[in-house]
C-alpha positions as CSV (number, residue, x, y, z in Angstrom):
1,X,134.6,119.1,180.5
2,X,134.2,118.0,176.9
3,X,133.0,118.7,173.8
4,X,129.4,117.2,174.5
5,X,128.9,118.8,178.3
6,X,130.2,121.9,177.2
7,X,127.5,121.8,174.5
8,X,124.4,120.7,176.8
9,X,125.3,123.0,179.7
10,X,125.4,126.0,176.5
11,X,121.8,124.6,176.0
12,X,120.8,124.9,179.2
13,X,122.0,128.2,179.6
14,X,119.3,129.4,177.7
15,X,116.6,128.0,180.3
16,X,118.3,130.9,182.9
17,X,117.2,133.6,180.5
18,X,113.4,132.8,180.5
19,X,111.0,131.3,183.2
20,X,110.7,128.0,184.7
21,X,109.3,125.6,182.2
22,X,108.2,122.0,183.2
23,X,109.4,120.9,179.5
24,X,112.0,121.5,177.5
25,X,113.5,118.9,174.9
26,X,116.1,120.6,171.8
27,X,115.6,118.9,168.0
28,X,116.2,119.8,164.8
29,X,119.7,119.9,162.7
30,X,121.8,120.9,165.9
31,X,121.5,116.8,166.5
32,X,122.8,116.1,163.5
33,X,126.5,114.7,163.6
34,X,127.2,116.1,160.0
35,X,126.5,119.5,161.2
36,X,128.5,119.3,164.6
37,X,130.3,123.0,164.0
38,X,128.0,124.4,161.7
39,X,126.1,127.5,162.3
40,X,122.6,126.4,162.8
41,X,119.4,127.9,164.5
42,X,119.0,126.0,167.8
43,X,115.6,124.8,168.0
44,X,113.9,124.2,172.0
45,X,110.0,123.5,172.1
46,X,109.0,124.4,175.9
47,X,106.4,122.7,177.9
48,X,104.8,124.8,180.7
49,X,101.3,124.7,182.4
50,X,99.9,128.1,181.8
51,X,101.5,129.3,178.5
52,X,99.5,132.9,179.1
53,X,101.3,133.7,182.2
54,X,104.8,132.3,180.6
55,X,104.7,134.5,178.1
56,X,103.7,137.7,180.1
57,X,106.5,136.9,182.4
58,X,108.8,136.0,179.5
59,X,107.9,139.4,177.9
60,X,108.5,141.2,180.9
61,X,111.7,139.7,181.9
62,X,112.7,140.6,178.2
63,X,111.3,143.3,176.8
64,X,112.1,145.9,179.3
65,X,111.5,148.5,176.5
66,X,107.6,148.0,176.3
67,X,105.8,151.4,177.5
68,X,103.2,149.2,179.9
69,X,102.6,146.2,181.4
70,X,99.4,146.2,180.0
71,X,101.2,146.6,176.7
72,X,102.7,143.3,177.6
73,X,99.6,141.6,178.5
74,X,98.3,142.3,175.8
75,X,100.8,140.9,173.8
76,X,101.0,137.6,175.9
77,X,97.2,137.2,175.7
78,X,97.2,137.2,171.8
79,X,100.1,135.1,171.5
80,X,98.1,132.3,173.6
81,X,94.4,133.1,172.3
82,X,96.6,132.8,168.5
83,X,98.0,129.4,169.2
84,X,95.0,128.0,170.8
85,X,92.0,129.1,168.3
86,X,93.9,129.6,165.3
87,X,97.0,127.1,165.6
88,X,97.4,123.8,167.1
89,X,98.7,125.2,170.7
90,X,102.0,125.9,169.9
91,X,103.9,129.5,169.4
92,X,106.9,129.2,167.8
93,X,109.4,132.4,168.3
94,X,111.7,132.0,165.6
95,X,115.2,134.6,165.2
96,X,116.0,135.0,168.7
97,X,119.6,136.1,169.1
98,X,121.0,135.1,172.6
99,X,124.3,134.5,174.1
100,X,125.7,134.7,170.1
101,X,123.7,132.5,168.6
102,X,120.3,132.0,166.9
103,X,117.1,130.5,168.6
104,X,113.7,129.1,168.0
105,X,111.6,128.0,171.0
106,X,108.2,126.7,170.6
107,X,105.3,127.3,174.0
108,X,103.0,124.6,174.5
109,X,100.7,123.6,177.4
110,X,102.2,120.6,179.2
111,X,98.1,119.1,178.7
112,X,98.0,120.1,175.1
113,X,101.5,118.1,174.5
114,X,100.6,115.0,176.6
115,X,97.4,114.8,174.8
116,X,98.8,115.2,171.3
117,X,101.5,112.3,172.2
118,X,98.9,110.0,173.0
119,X,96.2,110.9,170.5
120,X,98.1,112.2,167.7
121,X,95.0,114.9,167.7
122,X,97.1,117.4,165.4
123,X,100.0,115.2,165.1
124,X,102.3,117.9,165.4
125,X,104.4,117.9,168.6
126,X,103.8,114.0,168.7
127,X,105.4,113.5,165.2
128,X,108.1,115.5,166.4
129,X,109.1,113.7,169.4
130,X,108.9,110.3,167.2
131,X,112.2,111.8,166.5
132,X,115.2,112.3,168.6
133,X,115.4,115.2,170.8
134,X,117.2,116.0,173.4
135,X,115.6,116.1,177.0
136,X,117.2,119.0,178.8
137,X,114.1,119.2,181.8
138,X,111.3,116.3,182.2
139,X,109.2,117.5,185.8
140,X,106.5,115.3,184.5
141,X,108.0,112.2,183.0
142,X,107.2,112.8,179.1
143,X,109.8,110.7,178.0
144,X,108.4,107.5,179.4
145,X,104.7,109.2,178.3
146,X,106.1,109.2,174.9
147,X,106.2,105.6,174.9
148,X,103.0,105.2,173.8
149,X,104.0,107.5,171.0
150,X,107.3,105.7,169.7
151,X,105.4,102.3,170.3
152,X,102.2,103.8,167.7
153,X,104.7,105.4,165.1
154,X,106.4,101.8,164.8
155,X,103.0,100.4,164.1
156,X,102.0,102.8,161.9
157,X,105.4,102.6,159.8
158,X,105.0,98.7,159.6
159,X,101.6,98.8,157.8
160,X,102.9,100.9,155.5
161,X,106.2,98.9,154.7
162,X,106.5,96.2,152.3
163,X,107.5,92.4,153.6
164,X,110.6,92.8,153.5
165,X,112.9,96.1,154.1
166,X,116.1,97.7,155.5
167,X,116.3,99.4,159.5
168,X,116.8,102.7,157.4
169,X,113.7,102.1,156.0
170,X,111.8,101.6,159.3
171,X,113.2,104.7,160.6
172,X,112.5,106.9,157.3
173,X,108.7,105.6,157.5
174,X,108.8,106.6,160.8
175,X,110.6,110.0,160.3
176,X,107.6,110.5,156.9
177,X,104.8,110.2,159.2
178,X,104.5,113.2,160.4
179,X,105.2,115.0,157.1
180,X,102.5,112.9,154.9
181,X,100.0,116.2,153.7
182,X,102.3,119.1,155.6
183,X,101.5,122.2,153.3
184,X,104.8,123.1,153.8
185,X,106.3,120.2,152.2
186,X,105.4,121.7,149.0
187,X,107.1,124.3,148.3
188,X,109.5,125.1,151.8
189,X,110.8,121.8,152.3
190,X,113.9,120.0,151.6
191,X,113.1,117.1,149.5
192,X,115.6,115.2,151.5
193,X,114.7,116.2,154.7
194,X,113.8,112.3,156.0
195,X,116.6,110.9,154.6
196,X,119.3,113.9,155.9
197,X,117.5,113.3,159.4
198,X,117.3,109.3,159.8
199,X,121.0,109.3,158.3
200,X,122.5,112.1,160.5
201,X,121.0,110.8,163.3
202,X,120.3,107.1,162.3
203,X,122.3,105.7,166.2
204,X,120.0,107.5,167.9
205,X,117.1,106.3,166.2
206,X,118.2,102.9,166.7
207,X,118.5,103.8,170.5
208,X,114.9,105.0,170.4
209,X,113.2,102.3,168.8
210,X,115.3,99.3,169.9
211,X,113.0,98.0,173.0
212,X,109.9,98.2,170.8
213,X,111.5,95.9,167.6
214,X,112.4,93.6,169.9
215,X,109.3,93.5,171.6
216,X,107.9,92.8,168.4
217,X,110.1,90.1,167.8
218,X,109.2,88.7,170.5
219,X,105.8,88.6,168.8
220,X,107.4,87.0,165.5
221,X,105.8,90.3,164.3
222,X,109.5,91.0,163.3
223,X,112.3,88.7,161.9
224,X,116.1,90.3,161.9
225,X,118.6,88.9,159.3
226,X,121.3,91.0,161.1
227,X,122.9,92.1,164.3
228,X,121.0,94.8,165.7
229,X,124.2,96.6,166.0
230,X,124.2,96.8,161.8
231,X,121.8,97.9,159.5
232,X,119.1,95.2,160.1
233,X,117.2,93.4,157.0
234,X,114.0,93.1,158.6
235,X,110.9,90.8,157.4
236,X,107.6,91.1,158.4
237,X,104.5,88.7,159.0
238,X,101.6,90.8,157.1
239,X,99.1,88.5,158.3
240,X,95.1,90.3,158.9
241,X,95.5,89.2,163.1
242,X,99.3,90.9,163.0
243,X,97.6,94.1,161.3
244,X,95.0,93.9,163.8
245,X,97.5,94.0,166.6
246,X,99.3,97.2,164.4
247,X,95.9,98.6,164.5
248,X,95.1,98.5,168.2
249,X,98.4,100.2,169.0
250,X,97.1,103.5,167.0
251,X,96.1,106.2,168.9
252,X,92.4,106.5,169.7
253,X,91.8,109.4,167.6
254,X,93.1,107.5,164.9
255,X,90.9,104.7,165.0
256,X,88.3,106.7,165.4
257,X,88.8,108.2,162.4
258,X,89.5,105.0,160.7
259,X,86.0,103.7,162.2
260,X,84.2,106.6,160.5
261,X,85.8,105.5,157.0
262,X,85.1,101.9,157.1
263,X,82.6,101.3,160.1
264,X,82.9,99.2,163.5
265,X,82.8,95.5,162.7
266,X,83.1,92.1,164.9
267,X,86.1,90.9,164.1
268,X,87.0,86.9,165.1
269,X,90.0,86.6,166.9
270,X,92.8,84.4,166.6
271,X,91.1,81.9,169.6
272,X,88.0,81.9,167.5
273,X,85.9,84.3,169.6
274,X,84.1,87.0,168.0
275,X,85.1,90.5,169.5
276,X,83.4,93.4,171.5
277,X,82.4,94.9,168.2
278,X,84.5,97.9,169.0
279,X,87.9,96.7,167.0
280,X,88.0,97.9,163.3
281,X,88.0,95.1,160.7
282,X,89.5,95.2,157.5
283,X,89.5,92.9,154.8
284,X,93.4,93.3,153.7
285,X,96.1,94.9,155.2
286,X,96.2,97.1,152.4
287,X,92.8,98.8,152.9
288,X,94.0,99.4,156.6
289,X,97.1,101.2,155.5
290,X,95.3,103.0,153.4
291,X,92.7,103.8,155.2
292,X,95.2,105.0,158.3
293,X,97.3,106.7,155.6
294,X,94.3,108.9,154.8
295,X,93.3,109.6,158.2
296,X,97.1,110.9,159.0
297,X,97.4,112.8,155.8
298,X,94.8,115.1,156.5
299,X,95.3,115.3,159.9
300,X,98.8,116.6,159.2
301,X,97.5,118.8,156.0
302,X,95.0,120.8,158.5
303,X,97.1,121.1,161.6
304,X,100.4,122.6,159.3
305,X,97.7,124.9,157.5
306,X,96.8,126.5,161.0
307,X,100.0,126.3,162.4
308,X,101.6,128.4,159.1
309,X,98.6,130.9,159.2
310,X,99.1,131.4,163.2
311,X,103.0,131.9,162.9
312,X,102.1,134.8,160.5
313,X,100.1,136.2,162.9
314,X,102.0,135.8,165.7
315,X,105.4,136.7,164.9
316,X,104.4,139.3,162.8
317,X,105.0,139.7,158.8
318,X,109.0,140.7,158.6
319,X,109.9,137.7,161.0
320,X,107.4,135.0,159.0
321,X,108.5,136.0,156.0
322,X,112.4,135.9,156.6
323,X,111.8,132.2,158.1
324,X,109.6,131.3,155.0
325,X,112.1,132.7,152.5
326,X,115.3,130.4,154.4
327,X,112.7,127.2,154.4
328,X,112.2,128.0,150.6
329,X,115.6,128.6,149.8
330,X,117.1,125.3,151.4
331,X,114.3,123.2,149.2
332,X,115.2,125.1,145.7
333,X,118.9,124.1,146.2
334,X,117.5,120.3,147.0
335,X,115.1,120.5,144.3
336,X,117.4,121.5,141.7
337,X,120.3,119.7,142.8
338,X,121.8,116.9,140.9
């Protein structure tokens, strides 16, 4: 067995100490090839169907030293009524010591995750999974679900892009997303963070988003000045019908949003027709990028507002505050490095 199994199977070893999940994808620095050997929390987000009953079981199974099971109940139902009302759905366990090393596993609902990948409603688990993880259980197909994501995220990173740009580029844009008004960005961030991801992992990006740049050059949306193989020059056509196509890839929420800004118009399509009146028309390609940039931004500023004041809550004040101090740690050294 080498390096690589021996890895994955100690990744799914962990999924033997808890209870069946239907979900379970690892992310974070542990897929970085410059930190192959290093020692870095392992971080799993876990997709099951009734997070309330997960986490009594998961309590029970391992915290033997609780006085009652109501103790543990109790425990399990404010984690989940935490997440849900407070957060964005998701209770993140962070400092848990197994098997030698360090862990931090994320519980959502398999429908809160499958509706955040297509609606981008708090754009948290969806702009994670626009970047590469690794699928360790799938029971209900999320990776080809997340199509729809990858397939938006490219969209969204081309009206934001210039006419002309690097693959790196497309895939930092991509990587940013997510980030654009996260709280946490800051003052607990790594000002680096994009570029250390999309470089440390910048094959596997390529892997992720190869089917949808070619579909789009299929579309002359896209024009390659390279082999794919290399880092791509890329042109765009910037064009009001290619922005409409962008804009109709965007999750529903997102439009929606957008349509509240700017208001439904009939738009004239390419053939001449005028459409249903539902499609959102903008005058420049710039007003719809800045108009979806908005719309993201404070998505992503309220969603990583509730999600920081839940963690508090629900990992109490010793564990939040450790977690906080490492965050703010790494982005001093990045701020003030030269």
């Amino acid at each position: 067995m080498d390096n690589k199994d021996t890895a994955h199977s100690h990744l799914l070893s962990f999924l033997n100490a808890i209870p069946p999940v239907d979900f379970c994808c690892v992310y974070g620095s542990t897929l970085h090839s410059t930190d192959s050997g290093k020692s870095t929390m392992v971080d799993y987000i876990l997709g099951v169907s009734d997070p309330l009953q997960w986490h009594s079981e998961n309590l029970k199974m391992n915290a033997d030293h609780y006085a009652s099971w109501m103790v543990l109940l109790g425990g399990a139902k404010l984690i989940t009524n935490v997440a849900d009302k407070l957060g964005v759905g998701v209770h993140f366990n962070p400092y848990v010591t197994w098997n030698n090393k360090m862990l931090k596993y994320g519980v959502v609902r398999m429908h809160d995750l499958i509706q955040d990948i297509l609606n981008w409603e708090s754009f948290y688990l969806s702009g994670r999974l626009q970047k590469p993880v690794n699928m360790l259980v799938d029971n209900l197909d999320i990776e080809t679900i997340n199509s729809v994501n990858l397939r938006a995220a490219v969209s969204a990173a081309l009206l934001l892009l210039p006419p002309k740009f690097t693959e790196e580029d497309l895939y930092a844009k991509i990587c940013s997303l997510s980030y654009m008004g996260d709280v946490r960005m800051l003052f607990a961030e790594d000002r680096s963070k994009v570029k250390k991801i999309v470089q440390g992992q910048f094959d596997l990006f390529q892997s992720m988003y190869k089917p949808f740049l070619e579909e789009y050059e299929g579309k002359d949306f896209l024009r390659f000045s390279s082999s794919k193989n290399q880092l791509a020059n890329i042109s765009q056509d910037c064009g009001l019908p290619v922005t409409h196509s962008h804009i109709s890839f965007l999750p529903p929420t997102v439009r929606s949003q957008m349509g509240m800004k700017i208001g439904k118009k009939k738009v004239i399509s390419e053939s001449g027709k005028v459409g249903n009146g539902n499609e959102l028309g903008f005058g420049s390609r710039e007003e719809a990028a800045k108009c979806m940039q908005k719309a993201l931004r404070r998505t992503v500023m309220v969603s990583s507002a509730r999600q920081a004041v839940s963690g508090v809550l629900t990992v109490g004040g010793v564990k939040a505050a450790r977690y906080l101090t490492s965050k703010m740690c790494k982005a001093w050294r990045s701020w003030t490095r030269t």
